[in-house]
PQR file with spaces between the fields and no chain letter, atoms N, CA, C, O and H, PARSE charges and radii, in Angstrom:
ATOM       1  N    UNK     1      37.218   45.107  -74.999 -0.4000 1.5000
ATOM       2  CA   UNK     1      37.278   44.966  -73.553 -0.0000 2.0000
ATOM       3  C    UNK     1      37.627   43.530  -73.167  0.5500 1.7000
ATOM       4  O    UNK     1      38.392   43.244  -72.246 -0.5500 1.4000
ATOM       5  N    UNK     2      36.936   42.561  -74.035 -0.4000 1.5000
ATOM       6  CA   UNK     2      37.176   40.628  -73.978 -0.0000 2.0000
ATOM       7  C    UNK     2      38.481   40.915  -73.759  0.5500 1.7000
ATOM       8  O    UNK     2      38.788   40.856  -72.568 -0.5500 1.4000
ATOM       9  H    UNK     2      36.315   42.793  -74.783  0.4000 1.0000
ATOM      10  N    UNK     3      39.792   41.353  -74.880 -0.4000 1.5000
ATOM      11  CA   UNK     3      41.019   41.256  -74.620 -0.0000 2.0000
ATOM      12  C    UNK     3      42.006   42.337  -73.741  0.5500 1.7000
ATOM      13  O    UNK     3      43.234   42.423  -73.765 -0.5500 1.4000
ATOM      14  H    UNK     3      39.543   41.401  -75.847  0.4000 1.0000
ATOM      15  N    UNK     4      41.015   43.130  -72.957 -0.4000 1.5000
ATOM      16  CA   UNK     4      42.086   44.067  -71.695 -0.0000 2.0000
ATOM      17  C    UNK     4      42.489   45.264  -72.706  0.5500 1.7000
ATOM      18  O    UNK     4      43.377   45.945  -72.193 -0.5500 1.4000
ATOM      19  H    UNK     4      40.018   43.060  -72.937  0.4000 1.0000
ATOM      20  N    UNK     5      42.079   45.763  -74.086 -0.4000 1.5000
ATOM      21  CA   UNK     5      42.361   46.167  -74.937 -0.0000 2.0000
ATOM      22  C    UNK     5      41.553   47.880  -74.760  0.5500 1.7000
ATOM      23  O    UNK     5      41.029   48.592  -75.617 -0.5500 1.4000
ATOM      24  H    UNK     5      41.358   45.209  -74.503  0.4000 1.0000
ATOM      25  N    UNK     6      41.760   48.101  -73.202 -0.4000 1.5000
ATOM      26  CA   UNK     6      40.720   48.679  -72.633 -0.0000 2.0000
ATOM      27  C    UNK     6      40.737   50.480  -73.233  0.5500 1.7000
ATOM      28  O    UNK     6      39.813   51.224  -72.905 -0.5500 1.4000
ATOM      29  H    UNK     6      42.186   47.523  -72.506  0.4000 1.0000
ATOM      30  N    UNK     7      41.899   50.983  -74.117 -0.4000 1.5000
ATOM      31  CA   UNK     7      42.615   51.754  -74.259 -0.0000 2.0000
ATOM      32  C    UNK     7      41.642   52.242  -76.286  0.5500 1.7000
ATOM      33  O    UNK     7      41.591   53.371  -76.774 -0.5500 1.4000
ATOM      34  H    UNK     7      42.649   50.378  -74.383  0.4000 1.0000
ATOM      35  N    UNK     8      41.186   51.196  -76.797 -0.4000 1.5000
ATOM      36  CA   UNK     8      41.064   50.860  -77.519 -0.0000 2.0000
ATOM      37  C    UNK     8      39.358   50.848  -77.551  0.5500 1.7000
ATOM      38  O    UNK     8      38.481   51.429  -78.191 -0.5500 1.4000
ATOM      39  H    UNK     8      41.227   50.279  -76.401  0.4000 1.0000
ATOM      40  N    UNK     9      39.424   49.880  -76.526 -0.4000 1.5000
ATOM      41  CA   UNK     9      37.573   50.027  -76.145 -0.0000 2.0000
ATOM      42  C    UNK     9      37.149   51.569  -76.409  0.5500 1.7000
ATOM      43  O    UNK     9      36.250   52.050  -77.100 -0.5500 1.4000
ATOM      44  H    UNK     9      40.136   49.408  -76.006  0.4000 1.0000
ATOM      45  N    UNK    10      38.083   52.120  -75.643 -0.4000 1.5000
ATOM      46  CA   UNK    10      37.180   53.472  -75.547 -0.0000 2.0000
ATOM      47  C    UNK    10      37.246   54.583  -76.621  0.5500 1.7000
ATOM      48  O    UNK    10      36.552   55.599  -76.674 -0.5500 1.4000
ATOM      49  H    UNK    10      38.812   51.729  -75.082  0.4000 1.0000
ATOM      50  N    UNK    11      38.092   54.237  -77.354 -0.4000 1.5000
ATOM      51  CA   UNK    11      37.882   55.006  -78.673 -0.0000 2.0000
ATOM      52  C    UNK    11      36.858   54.250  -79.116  0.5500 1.7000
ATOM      53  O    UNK    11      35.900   55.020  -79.190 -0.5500 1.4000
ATOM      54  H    UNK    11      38.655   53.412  -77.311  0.4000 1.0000
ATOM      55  N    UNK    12      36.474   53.005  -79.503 -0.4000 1.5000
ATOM      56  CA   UNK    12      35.206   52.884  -80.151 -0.0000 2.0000
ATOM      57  C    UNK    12      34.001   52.909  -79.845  0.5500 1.7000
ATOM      58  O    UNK    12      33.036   52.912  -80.608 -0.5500 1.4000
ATOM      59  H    UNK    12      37.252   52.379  -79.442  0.4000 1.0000
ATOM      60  N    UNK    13      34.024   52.933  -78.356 -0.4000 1.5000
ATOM      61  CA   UNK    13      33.122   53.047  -77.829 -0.0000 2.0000
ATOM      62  C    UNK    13      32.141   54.556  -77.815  0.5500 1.7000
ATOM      63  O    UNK    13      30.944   54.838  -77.876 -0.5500 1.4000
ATOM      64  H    UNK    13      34.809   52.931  -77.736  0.4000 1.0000
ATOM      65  N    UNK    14      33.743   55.453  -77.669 -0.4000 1.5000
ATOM      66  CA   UNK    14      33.282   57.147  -77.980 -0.0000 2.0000
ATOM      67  C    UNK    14      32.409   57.394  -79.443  0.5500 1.7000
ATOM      68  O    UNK    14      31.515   58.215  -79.645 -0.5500 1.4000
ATOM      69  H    UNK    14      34.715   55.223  -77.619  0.4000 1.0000
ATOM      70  N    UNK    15      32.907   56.538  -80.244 -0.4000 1.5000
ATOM      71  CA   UNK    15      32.324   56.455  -81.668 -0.0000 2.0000
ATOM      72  C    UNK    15      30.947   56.040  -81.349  0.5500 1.7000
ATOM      73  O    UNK    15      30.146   56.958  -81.173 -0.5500 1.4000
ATOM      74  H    UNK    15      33.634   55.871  -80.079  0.4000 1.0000
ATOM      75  N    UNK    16      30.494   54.757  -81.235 -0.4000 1.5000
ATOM      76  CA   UNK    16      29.560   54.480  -80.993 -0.0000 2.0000
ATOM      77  C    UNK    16      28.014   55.467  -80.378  0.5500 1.7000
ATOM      78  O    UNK    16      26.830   55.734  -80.579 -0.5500 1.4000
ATOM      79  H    UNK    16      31.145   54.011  -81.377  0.4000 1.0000
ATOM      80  N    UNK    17      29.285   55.690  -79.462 -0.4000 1.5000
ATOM      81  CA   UNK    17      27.913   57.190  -78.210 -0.0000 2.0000
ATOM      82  C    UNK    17      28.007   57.927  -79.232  0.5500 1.7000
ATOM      83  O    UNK    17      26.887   57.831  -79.735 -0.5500 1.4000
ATOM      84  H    UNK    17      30.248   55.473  -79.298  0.4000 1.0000
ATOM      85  N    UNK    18      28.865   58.889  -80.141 -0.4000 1.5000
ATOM      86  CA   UNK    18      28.412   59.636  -80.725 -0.0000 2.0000
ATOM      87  C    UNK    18      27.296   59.393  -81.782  0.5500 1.7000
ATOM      88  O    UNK    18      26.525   60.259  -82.194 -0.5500 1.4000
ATOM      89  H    UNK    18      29.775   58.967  -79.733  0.4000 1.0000
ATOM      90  N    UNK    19      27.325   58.056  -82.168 -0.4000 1.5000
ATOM      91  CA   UNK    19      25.867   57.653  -83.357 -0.0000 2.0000
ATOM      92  C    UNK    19      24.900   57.550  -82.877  0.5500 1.7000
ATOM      93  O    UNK    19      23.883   57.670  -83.561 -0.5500 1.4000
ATOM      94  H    UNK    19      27.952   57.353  -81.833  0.4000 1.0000
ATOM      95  N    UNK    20      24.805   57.214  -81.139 -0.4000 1.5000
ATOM      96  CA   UNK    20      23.543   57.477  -80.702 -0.0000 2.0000
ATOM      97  C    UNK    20      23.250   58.321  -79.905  0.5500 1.7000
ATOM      98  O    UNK    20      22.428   58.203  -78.996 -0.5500 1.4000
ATOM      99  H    UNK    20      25.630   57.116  -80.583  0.4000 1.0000
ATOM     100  N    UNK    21      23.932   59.310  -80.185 -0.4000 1.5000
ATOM     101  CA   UNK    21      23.575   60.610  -79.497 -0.0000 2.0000
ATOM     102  C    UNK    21      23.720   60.920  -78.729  0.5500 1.7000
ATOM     103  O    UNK    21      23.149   61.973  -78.444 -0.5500 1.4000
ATOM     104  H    UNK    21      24.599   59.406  -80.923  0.4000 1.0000
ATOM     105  N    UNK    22      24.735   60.184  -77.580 -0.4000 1.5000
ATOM     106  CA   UNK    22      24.581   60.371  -76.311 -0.0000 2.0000
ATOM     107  C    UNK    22      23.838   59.988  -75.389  0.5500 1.7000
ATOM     108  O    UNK    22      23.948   60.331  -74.212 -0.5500 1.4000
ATOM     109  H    UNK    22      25.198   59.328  -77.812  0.4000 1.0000
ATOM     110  N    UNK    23      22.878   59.119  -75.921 -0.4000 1.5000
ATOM     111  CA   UNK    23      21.722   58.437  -75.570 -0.0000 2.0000
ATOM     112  C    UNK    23      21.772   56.934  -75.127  0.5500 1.7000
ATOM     113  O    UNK    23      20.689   56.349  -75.106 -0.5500 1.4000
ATOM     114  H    UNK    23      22.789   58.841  -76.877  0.4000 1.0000
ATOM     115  N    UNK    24      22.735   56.338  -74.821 -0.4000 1.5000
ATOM     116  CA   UNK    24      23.040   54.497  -74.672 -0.0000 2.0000
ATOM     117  C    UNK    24      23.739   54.612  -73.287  0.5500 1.7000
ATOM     118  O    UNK    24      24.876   55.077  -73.362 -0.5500 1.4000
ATOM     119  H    UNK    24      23.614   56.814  -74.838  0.4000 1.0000
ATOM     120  N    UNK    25      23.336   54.311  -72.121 -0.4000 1.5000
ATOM     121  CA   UNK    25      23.404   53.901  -70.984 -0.0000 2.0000
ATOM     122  C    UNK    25      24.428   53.053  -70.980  0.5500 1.7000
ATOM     123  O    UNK    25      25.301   52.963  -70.117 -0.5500 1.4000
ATOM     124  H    UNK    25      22.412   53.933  -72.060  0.4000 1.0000
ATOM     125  N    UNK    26      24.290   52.322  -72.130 -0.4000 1.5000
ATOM     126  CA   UNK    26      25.045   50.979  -72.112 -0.0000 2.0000
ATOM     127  C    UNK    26      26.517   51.226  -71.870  0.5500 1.7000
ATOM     128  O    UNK    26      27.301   50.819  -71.013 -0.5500 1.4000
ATOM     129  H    UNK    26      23.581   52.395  -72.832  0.4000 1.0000
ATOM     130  N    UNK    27      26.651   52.205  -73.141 -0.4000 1.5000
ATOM     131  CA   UNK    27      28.027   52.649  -73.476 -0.0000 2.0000
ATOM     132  C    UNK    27      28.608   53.117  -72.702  0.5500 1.7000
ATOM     133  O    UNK    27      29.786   52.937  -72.395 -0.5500 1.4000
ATOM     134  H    UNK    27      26.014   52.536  -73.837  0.4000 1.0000
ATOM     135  N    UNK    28      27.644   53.970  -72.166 -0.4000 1.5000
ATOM     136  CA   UNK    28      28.293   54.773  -70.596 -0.0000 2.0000
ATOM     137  C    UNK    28      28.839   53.950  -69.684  0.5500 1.7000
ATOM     138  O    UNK    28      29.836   54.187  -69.003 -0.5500 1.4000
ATOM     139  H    UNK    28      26.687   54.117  -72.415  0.4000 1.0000
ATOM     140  N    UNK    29      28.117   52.895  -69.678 -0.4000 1.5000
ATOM     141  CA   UNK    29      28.558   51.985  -68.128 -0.0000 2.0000
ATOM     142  C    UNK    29      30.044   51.519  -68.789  0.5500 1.7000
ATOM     143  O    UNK    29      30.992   51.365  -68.020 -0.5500 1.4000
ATOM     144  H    UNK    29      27.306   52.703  -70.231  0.4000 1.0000
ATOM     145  N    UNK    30      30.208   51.306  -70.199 -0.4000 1.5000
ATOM     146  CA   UNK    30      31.222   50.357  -70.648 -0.0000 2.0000
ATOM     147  C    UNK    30      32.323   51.581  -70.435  0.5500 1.7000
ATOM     148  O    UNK    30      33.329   51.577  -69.726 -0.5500 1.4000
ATOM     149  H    UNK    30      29.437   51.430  -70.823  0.4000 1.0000
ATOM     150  N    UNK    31      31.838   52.540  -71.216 -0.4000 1.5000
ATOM     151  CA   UNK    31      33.140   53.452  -70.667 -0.0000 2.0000
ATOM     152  C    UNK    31      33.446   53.777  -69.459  0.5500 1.7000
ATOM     153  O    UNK    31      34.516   53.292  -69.093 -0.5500 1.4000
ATOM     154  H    UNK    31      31.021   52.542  -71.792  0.4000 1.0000
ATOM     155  N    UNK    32      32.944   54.376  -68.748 -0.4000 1.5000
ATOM     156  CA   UNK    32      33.019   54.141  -67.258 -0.0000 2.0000
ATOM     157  C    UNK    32      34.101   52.893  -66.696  0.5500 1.7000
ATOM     158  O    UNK    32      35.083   53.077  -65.977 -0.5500 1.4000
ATOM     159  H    UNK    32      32.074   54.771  -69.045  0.4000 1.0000
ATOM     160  N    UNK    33      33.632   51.632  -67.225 -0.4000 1.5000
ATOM     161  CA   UNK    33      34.320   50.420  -66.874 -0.0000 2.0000
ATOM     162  C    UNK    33      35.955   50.619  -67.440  0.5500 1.7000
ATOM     163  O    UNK    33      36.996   50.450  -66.805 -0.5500 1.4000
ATOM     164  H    UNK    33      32.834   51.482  -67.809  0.4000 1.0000
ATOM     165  N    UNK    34      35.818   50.926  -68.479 -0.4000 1.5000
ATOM     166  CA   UNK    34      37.217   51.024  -69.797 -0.0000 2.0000
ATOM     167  C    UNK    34      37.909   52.326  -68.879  0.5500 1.7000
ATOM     168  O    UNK    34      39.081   52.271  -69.250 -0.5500 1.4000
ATOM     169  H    UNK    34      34.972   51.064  -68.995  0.4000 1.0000
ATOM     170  N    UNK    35      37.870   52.818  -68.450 -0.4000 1.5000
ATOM     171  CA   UNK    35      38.299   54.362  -67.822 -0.0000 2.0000
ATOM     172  C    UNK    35      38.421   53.778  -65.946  0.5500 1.7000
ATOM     173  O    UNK    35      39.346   54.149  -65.224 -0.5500 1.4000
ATOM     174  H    UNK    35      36.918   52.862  -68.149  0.4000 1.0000
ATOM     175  N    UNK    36      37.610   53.105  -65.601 -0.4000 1.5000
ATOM     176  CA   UNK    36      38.077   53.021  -64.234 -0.0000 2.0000
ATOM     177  C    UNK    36      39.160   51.704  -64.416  0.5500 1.7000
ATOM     178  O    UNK    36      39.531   51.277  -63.323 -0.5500 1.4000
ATOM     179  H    UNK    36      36.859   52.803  -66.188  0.4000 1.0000
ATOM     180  N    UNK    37      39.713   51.008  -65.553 -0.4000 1.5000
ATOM     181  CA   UNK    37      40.529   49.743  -65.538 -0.0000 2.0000
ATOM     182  C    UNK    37      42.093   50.554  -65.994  0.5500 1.7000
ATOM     183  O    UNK    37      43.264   50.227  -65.805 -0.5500 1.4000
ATOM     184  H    UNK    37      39.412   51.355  -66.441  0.4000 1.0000
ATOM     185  N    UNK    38      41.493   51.666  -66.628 -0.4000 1.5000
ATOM     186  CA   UNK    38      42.887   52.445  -67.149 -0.0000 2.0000
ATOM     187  C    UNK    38      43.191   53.002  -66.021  0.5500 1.7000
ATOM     188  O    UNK    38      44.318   53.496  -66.045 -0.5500 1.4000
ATOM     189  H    UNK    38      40.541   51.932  -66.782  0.4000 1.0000
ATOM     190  N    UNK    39      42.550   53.139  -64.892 -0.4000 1.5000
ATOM     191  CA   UNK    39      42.909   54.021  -64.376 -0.0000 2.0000
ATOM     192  C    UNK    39      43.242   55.447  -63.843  0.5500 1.7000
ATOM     193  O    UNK    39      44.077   55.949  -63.091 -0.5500 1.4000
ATOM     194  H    UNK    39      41.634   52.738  -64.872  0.4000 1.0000
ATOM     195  N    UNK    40      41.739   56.029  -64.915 -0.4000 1.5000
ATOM     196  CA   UNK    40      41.647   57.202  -65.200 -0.0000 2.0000
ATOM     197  C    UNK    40      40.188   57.535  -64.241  0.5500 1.7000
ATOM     198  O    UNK    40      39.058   57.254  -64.640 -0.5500 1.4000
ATOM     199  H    UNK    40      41.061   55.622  -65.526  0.4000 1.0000
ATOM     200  N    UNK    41      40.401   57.994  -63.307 -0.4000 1.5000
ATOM     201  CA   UNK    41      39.188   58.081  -62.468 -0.0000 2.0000
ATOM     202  C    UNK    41      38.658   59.792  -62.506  0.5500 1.7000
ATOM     203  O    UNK    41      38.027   60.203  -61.532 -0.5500 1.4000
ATOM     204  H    UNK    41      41.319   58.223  -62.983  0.4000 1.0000
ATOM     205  N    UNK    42      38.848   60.404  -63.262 -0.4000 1.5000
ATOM     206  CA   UNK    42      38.441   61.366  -63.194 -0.0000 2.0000
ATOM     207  C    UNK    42      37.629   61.344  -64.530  0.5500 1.7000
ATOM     208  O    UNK    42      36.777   62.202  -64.762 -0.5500 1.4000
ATOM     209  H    UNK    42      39.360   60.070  -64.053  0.4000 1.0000
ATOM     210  N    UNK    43      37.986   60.107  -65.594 -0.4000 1.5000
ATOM     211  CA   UNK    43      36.632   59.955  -66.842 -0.0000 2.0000
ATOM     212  C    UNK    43      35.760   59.236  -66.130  0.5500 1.7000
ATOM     213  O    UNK    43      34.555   59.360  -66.349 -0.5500 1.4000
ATOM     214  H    UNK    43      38.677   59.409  -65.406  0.4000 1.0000
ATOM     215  N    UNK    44      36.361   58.155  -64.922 -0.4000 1.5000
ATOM     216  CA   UNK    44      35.540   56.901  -64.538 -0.0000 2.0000
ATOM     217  C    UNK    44      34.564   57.988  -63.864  0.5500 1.7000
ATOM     218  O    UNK    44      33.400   57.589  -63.834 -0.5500 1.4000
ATOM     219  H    UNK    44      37.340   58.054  -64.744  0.4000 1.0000
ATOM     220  N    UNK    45      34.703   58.873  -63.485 -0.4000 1.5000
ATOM     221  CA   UNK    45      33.274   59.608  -62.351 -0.0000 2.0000
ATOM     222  C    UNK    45      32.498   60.061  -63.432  0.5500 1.7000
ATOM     223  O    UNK    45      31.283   59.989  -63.248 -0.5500 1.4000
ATOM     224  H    UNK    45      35.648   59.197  -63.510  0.4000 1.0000
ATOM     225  N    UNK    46      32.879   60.508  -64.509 -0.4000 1.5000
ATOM     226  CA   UNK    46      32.071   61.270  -65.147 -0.0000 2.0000
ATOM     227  C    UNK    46      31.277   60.672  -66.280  0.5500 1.7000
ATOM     228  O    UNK    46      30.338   61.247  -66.831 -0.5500 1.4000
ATOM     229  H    UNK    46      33.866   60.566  -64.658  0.4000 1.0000
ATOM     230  N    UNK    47      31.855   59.140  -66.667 -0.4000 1.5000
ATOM     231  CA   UNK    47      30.924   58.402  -66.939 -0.0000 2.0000
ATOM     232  C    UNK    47      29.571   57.843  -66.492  0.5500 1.7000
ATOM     233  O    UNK    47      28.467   57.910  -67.032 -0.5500 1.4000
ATOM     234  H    UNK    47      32.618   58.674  -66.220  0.4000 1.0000
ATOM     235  N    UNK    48      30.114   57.075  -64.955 -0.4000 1.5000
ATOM     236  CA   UNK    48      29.311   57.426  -64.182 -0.0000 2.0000
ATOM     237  C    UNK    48      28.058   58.161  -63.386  0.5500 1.7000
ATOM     238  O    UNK    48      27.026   57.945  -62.751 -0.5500 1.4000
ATOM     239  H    UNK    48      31.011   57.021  -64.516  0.4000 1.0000
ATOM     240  N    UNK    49      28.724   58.947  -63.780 -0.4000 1.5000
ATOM     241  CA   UNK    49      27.831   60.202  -63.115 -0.0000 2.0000
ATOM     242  C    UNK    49      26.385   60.133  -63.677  0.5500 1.7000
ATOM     243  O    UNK    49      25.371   59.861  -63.035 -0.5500 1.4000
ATOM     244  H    UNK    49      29.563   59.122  -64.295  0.4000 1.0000
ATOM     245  N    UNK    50      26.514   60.526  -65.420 -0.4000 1.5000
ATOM     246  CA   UNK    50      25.385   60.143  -65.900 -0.0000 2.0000
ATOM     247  C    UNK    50      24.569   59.052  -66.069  0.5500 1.7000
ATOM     248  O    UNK    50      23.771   59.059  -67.006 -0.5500 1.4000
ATOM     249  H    UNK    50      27.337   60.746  -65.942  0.4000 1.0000
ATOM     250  N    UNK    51      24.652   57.864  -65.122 -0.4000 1.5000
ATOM     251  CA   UNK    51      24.184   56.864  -65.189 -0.0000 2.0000
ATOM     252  C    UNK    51      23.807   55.802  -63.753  0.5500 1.7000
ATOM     253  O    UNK    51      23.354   54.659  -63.697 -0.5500 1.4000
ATOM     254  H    UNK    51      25.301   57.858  -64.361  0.4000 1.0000
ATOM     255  N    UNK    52      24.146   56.585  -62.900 -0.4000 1.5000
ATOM     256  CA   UNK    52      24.552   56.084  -61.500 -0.0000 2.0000
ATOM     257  C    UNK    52      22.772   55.707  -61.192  0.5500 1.7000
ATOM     258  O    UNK    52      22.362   54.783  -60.489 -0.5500 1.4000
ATOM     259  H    UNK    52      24.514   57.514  -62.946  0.4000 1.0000
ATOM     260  N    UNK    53      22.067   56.550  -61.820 -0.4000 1.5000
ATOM     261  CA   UNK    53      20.636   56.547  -60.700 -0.0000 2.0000
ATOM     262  C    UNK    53      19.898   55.482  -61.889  0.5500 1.7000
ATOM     263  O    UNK    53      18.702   55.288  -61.667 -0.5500 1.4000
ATOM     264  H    UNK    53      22.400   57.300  -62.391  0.4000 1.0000
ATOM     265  N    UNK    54      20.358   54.908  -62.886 -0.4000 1.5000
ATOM     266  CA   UNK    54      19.607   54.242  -63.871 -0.0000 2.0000
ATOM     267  C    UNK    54      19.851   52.429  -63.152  0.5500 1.7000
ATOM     268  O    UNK    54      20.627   51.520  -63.449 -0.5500 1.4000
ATOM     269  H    UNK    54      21.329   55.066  -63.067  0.4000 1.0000
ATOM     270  N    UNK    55      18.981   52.539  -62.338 -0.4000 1.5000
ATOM     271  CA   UNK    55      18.749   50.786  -61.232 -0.0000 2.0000
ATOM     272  C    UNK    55      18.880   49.745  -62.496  0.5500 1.7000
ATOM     273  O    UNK    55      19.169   48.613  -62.108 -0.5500 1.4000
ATOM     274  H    UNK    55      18.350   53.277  -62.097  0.4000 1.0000
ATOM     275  N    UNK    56      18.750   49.854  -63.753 -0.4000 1.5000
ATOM     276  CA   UNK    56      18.617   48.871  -64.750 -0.0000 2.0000
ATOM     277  C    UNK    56      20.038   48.246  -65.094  0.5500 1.7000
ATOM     278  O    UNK    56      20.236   47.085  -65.453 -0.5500 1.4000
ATOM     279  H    UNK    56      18.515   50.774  -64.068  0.4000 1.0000
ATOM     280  N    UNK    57      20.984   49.241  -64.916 -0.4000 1.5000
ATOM     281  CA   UNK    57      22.218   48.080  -65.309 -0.0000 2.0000
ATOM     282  C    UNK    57      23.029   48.517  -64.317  0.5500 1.7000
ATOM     283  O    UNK    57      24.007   47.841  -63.998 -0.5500 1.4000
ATOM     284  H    UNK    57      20.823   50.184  -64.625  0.4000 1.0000
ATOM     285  N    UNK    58      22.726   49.750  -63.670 -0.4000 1.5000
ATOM     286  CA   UNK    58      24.163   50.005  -62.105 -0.0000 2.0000
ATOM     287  C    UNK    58      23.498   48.750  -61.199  0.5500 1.7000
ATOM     288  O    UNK    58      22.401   48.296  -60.874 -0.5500 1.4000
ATOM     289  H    UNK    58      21.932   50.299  -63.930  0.4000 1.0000
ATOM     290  N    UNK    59      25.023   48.497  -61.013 -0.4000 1.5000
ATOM     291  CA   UNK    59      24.882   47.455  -59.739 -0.0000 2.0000
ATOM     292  C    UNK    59      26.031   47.868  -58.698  0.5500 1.7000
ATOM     293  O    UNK    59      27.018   48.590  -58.839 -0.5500 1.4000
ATOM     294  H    UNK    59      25.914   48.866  -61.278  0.4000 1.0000
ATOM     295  N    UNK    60      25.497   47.079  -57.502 -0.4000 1.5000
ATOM     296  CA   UNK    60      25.818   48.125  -56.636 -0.0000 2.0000
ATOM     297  C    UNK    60      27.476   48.104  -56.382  0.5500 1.7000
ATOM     298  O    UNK    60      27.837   48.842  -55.465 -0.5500 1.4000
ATOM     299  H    UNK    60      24.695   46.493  -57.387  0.4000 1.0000
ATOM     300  N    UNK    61      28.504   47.376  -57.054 -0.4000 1.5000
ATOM     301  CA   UNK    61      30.040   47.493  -57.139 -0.0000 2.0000
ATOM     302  C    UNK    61      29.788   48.783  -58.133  0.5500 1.7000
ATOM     303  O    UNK    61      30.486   49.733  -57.778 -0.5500 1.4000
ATOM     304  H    UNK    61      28.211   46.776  -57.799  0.4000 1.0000
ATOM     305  N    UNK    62      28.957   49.068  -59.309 -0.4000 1.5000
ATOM     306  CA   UNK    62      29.442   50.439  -60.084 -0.0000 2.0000
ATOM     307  C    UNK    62      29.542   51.381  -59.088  0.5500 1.7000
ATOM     308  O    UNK    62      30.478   52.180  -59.097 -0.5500 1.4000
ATOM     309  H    UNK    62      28.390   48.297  -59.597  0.4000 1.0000
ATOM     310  N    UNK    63      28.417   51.397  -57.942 -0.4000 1.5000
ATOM     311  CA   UNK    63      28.163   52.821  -57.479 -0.0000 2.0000
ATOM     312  C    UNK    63      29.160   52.421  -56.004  0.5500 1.7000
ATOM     313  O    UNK    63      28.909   53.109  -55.015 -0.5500 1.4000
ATOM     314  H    UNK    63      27.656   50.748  -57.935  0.4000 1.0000
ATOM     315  N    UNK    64      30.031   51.565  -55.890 -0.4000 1.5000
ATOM     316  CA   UNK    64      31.551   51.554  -54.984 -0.0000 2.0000
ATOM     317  C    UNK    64      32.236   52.089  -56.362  0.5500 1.7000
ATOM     318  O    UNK    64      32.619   53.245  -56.180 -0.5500 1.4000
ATOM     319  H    UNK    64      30.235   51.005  -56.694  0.4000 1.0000
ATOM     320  N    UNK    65      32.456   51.727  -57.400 -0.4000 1.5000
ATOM     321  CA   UNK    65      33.691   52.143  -58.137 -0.0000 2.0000
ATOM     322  C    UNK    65      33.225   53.564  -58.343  0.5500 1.7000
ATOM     323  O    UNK    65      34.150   54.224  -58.817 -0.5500 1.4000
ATOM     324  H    UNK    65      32.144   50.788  -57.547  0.4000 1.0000
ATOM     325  N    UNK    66      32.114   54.287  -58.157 -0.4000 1.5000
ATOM     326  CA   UNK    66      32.001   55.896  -58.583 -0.0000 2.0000
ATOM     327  C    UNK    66      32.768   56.374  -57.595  0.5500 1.7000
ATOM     328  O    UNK    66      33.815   57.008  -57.720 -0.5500 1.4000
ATOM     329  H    UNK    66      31.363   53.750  -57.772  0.4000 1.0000
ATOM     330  N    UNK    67      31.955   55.899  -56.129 -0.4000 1.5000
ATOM     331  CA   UNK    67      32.594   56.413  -54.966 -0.0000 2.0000
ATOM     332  C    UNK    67      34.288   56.560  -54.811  0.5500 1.7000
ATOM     333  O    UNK    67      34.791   57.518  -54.223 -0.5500 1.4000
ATOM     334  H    UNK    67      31.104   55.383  -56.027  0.4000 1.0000
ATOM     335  N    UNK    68      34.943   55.666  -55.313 -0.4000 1.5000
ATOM     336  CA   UNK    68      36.208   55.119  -55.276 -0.0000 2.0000
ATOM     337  C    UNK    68      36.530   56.568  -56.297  0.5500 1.7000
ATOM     338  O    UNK    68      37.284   57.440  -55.864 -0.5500 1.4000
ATOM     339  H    UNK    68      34.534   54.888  -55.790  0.4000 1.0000
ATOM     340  N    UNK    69      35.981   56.680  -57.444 -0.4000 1.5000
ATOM     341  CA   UNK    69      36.818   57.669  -58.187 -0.0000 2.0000
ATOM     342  C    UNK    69      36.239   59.121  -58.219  0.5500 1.7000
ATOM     343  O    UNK    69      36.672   60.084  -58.851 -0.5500 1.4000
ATOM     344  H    UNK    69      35.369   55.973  -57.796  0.4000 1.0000
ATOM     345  N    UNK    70      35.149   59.050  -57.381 -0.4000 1.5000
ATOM     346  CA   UNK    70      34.983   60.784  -56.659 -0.0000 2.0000
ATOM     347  C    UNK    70      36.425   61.153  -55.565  0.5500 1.7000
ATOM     348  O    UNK    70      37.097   62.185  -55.573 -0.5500 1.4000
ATOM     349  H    UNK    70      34.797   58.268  -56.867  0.4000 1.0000
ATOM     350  N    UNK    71      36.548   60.253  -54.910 -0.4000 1.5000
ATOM     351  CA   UNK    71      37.427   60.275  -53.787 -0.0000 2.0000
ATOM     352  C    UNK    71      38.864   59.903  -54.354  0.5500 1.7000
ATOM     353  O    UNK    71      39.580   59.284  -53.568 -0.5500 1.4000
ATOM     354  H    UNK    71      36.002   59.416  -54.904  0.4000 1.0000
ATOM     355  N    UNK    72      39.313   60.152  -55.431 -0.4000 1.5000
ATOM     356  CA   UNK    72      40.492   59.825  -55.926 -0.0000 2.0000
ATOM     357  C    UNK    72      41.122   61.528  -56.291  0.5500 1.7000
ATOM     358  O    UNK    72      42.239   61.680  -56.785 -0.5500 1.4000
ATOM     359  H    UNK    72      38.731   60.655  -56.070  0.4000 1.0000
């Protein structure tokens, strides 16, 4: 993601979620991020989605960029 390599991020990132089960918030937000920079707003919501109500790392531009790619 450091190098805009955002295409890339998210294949490893998919790797990653799959070792933890689906279970890392983290990853979610990163994909989410990697998917709303590509330009793909229909992964960016659905990253999102599962993570929108977790106050610990959404801040409140994530939950404008959900809005932005519900409405896309």
């Amino acid at each position: 993601m450091e190098r805009y390599a955002f295409q890339g991020a998210t294949e490893i990132l998919l790797k990653a979620l799959e070792e933890e089960k689906g279970e890392n918030d983290a990853i979610k937000k990163k994909l989410a991020e990697c998917y709303r920079m590509l330009n793909d707003p229909e992964n960016t919501a659905l990253w999102y989605k599962d993570i929108i109500d977790n106050d610990s790392i959404i801040e409140s531009a994530d939950k404008y960029y959900y809005a932005q790619a519900l409405s896309t």
